[in-house]
N, C-alpha and C positions, 0 to 999 in steps of 0.2 A: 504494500500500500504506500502510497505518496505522501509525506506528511505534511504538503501542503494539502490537501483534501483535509486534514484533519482540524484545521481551522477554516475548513473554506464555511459560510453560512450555509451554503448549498446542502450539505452535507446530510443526509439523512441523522436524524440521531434513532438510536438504538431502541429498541422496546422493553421494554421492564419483566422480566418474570413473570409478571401477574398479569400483566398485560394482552402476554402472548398468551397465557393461559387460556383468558376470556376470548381469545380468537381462537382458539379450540376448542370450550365448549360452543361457542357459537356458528363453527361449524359444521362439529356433528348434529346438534341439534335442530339445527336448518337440514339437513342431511337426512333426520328421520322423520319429521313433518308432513305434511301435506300441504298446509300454509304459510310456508317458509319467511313471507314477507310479515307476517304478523308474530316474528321471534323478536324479543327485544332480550336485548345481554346488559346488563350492566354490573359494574364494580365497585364495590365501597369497601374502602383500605381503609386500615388504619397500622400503627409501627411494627407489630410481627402476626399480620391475622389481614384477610380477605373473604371478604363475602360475596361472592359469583353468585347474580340472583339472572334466572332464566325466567320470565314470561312467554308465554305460550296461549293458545288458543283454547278453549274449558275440549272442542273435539279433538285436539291432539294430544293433549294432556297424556292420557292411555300409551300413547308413542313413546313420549318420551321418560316417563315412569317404566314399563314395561312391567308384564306378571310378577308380581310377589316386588317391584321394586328394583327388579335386575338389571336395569338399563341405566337406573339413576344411581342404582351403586357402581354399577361399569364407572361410567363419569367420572363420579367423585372420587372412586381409588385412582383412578389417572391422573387427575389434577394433584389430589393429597400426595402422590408419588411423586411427581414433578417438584413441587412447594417442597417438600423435605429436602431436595437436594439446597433451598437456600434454607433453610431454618424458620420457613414462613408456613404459617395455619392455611389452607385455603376449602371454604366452604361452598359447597354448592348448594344452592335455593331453589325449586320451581314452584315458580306463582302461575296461578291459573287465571285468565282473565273473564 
């Protein structure tokens, strides 16, 4: 890398841990939907803990919960795996609209 890029403003900067997370659950969860445009993701941080809240439609709900809960624990052990490698809580939410 050029380390004039690295002060250039152009520069992209980097995305957070939890950040990229929320673009992970939000794209598998668009991914199991039917209404994919009515998925909202959002994230509320605070110093060593994240709360990943999924909104969903009341008829996809079922999709993304899956039998007995099996899909939304899929999820959550994925992201909870990821967040440990930084020392960070990370929660997943689905709200039904």
């Amino acid at each position: 890398m050029n380390k004039s890029n690295l002060t250039d403003p152009e520069t992209p900067i980097q995305k957070t841990e939890s950040s990229c997370m929320k673009d992970l659950v939000e794209y598998i969860v668009k991914a199991l939907v039917d209404n994919p445009n009515n998925v909202e993701v959002t994230e509320v941080s605070t110093t060593s803990t994240s709360v990943i809240e999924v909104k969903v439609d009341q008829s996809d709900a079922g999709k993304v919960i899956g039998r007995e809960g099996r899909i939304a624990n899929a999820i959550r052990t994925l992201v909870k795996s990821a967040g440990g490698r930084d020392n960070r809580k990370i929660n997943v939410e689905i709200i039904t609209q």
